[in-house]
N, CA, C and O atoms as a GROMACS GRO file, in nm:
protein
  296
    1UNK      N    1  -1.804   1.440  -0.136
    1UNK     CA    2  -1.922   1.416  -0.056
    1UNK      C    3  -1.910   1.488   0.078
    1UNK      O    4  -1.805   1.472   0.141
    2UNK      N    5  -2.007   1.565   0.128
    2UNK     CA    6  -2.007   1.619   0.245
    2UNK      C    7  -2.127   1.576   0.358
    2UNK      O    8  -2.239   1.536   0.328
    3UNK      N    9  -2.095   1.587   0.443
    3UNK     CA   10  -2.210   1.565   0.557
    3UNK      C   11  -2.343   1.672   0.578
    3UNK      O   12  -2.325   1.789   0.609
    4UNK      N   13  -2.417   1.640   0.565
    4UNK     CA   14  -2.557   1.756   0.644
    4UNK      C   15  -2.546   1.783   0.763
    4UNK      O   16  -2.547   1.704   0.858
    5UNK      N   17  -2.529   1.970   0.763
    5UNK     CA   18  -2.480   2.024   0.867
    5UNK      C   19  -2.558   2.000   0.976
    5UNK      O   20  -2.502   2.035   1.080
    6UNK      N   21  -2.657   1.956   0.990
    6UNK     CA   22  -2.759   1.872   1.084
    6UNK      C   23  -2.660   1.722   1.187
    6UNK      O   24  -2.686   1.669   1.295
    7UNK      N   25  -2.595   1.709   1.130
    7UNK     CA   26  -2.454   1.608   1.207
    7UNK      C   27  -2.360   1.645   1.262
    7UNK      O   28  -2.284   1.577   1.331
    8UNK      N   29  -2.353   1.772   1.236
    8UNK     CA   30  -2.235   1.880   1.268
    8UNK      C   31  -2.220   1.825   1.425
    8UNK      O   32  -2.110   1.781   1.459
    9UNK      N   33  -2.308   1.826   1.501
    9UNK     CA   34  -2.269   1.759   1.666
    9UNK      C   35  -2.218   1.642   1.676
    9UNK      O   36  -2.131   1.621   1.760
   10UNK      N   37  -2.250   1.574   1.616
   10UNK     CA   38  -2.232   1.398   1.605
   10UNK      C   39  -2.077   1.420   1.536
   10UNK      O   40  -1.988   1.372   1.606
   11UNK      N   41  -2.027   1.494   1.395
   11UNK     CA   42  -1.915   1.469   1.402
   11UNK      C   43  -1.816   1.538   1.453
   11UNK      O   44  -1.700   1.542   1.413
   12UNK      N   45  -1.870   1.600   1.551
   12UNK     CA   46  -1.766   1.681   1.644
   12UNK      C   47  -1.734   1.595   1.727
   12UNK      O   48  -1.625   1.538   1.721
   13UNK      N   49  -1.817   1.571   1.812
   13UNK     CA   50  -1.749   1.435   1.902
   13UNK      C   51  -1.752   1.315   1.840
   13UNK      O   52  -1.777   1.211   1.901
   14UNK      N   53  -1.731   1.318   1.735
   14UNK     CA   54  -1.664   1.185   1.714
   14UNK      C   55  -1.528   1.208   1.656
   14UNK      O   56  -1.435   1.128   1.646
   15UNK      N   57  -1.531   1.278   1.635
   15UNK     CA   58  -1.339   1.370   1.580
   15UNK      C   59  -1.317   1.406   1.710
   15UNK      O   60  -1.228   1.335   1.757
   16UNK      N   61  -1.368   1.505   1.806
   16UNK     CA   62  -1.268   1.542   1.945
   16UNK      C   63  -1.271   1.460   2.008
   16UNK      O   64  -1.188   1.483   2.096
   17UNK      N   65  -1.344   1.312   2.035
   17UNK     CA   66  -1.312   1.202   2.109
   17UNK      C   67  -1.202   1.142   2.084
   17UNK      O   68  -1.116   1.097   2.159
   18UNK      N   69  -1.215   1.148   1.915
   18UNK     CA   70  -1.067   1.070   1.871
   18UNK      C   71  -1.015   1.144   1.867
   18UNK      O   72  -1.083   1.170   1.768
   19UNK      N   73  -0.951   1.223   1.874
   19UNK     CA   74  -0.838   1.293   1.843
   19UNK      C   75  -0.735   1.268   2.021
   19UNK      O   76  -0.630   1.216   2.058
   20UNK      N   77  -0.849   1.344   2.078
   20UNK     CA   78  -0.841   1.285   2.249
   20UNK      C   79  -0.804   1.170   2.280
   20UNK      O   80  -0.687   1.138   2.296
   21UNK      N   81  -0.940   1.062   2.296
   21UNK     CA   82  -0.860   0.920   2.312
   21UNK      C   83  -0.716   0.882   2.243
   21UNK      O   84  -0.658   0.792   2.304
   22UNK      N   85  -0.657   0.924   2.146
   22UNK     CA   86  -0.544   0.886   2.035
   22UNK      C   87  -0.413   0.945   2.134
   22UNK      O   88  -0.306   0.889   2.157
   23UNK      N   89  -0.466   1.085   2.186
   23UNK     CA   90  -0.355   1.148   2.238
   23UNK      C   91  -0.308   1.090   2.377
   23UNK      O   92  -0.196   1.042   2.394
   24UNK      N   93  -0.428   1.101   2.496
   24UNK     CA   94  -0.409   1.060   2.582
   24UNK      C   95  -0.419   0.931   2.635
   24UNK      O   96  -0.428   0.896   2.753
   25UNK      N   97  -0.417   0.854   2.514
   25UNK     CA   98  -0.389   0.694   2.556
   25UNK      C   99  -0.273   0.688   2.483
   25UNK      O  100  -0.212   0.592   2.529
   26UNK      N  101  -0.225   0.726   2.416
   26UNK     CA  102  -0.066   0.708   2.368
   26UNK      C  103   0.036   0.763   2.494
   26UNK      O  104   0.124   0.695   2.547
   27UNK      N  105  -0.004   0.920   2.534
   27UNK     CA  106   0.053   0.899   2.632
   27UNK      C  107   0.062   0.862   2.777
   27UNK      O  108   0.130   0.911   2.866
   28UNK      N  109  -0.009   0.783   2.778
   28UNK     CA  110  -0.033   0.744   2.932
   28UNK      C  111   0.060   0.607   2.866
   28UNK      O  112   0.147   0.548   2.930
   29UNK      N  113   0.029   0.583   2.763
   29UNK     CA  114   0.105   0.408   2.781
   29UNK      C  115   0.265   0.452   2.741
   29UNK      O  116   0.356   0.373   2.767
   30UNK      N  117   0.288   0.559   2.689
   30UNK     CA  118   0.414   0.583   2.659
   30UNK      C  119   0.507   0.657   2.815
   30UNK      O  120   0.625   0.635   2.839
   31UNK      N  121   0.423   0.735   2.893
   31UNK     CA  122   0.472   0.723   3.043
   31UNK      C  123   0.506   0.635   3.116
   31UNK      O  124   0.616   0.627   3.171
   32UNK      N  125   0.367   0.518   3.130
   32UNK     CA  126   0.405   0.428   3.210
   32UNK      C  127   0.432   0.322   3.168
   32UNK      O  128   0.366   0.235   3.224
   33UNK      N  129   0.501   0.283   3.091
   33UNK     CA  130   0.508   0.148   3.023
   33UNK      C  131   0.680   0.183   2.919
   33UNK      O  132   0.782   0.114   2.908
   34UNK      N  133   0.636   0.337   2.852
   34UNK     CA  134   0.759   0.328   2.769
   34UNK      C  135   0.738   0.333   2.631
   34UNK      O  136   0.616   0.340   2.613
   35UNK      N  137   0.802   0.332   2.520
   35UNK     CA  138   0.774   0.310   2.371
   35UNK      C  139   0.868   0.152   2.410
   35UNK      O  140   0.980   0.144   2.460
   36UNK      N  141   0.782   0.046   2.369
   36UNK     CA  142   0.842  -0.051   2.364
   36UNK      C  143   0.803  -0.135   2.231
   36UNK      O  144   0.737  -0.067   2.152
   37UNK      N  145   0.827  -0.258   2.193
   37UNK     CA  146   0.795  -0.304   2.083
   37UNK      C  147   0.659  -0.338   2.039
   37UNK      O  148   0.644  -0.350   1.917
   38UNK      N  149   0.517  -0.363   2.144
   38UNK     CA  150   0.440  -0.354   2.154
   38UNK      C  151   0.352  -0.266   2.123
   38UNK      O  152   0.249  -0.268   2.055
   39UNK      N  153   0.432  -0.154   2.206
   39UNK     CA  154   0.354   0.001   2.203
   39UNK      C  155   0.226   0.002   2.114
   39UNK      O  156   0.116  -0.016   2.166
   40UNK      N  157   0.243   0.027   1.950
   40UNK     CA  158   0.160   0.042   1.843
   40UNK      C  159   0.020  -0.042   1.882
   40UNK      O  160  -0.088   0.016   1.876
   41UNK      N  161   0.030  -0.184   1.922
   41UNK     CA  162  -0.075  -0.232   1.933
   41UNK      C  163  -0.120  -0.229   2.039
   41UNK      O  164  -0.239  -0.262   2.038
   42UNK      N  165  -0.068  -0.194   2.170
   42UNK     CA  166  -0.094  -0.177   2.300
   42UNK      C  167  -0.223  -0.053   2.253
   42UNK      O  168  -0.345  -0.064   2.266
   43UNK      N  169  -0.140   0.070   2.193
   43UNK     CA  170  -0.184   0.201   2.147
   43UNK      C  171  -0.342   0.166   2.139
   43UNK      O  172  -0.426   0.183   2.227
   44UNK      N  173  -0.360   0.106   1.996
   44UNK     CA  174  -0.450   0.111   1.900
   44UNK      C  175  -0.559   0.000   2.036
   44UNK      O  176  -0.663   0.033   2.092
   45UNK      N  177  -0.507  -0.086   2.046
   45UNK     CA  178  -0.639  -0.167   2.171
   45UNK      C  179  -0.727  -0.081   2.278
   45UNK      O  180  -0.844  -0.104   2.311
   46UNK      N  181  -0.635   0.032   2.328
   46UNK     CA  182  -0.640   0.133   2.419
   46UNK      C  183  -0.739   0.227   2.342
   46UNK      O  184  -0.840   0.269   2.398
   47UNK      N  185  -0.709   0.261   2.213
   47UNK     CA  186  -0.853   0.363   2.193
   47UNK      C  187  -0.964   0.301   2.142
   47UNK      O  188  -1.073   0.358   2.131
   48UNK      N  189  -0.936   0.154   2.102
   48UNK     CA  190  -1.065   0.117   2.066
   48UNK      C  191  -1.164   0.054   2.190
   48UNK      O  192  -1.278   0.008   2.191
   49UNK      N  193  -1.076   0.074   2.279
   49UNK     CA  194  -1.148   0.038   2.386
   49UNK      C  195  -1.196   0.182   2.484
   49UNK      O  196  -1.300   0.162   2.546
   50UNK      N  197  -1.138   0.312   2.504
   50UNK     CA  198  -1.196   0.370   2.517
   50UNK      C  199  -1.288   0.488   2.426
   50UNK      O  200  -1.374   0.567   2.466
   51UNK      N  201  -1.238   0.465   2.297
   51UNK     CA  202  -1.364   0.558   2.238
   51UNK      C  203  -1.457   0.524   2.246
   51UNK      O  204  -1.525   0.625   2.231
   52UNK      N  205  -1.553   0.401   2.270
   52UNK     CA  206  -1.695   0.396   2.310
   52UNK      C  207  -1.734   0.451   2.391
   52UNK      O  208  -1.854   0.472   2.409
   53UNK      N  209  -1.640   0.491   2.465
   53UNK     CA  210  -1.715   0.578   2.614
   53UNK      C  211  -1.688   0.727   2.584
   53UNK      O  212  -1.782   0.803   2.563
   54UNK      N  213  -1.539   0.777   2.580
   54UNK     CA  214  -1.521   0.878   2.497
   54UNK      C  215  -1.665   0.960   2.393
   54UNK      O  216  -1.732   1.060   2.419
   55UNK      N  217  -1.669   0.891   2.302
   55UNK     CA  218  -1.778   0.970   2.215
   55UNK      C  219  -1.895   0.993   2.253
   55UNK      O  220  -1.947   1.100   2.222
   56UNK      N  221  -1.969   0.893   2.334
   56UNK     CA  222  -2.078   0.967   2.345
   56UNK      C  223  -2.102   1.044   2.473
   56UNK      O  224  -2.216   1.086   2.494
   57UNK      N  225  -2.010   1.065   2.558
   57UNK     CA  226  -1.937   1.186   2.638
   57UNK      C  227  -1.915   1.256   2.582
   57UNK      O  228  -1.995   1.345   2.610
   58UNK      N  229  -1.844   1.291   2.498
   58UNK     CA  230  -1.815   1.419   2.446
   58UNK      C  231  -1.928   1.473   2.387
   58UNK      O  232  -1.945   1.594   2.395
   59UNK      N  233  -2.003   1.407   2.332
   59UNK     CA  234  -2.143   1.431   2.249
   59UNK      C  235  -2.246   1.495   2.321
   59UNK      O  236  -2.296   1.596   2.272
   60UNK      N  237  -2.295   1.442   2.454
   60UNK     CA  238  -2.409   1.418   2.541
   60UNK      C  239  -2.323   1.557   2.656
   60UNK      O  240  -2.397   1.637   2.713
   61UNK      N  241  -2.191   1.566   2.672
   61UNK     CA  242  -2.150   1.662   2.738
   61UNK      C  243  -2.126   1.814   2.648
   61UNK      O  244  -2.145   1.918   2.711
   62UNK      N  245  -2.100   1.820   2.555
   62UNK     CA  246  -2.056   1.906   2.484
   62UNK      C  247  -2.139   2.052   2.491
   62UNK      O  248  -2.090   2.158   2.530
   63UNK      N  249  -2.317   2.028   2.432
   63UNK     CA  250  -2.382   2.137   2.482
   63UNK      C  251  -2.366   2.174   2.609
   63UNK      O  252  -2.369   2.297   2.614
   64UNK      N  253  -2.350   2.121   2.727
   64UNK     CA  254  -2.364   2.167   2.834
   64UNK      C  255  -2.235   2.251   2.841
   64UNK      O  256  -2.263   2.364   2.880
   65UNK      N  257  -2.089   2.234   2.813
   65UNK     CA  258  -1.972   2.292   2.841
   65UNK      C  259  -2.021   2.446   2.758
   65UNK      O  260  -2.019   2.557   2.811
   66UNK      N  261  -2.065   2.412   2.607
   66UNK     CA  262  -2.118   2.537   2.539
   66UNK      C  263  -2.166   2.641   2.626
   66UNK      O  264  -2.107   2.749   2.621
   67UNK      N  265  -2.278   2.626   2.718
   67UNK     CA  266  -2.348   2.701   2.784
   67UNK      C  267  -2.246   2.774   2.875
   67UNK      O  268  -2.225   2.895   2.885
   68UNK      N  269  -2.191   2.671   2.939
   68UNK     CA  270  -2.137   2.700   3.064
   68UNK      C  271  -2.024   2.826   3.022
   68UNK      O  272  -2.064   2.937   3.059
   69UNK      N  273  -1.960   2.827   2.987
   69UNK     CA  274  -1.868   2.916   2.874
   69UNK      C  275  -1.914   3.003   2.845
   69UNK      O  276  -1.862   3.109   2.882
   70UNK      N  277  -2.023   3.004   2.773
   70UNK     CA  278  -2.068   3.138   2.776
   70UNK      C  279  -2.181   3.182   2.864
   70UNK      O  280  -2.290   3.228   2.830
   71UNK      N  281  -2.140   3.161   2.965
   71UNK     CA  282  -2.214   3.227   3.082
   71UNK      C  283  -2.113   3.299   3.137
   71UNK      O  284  -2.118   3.412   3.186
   72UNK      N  285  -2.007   3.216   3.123
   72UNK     CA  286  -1.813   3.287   3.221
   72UNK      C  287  -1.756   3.342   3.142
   72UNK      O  288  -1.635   3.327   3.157
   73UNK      N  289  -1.791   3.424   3.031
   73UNK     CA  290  -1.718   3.464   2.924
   73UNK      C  291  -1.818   3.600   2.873
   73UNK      O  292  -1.939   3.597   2.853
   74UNK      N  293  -1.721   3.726   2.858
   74UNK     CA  294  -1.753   3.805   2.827
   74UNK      C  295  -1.822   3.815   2.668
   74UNK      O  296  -1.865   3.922   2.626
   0.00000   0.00000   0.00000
């Protein structure tokens, strides 16, 4: 089963949000806090709490970075 390339925006930021939120909330809690026994669920609370904001940022921002890029880009 595939998606209609008509979503193609929608599942972009919703894959580069997550991929993002996953990375940089692992390591921010693995800097300041440590890998401790917790960690995993500390982890997983941390992106489900910021991918709501995450995605539709990345979504609602995304055309605009497009543009901008190729305005500064040969």
């Amino acid at each position: 089963m595939r998606i209609p390339a008509r979503f193609a925006p929608i599942v972009f930021g919703a894959l580069l949000s997550a991929i993002m939120v996953a990375l940089v909330s692992g390591f921010v809690i693995a800097i300041t806090q440590g890998i401790h026994q917790g960690f995993s669920t500390q982890w997983l609370r941390s992106c489900a709490t910021t991918w709501p904001v995450a995605f539709p940022t990345v979504t609602l921002v995304a055309p605009w970075v497009r543009r901008v890029v190729g305005r500064v880009t040969a």
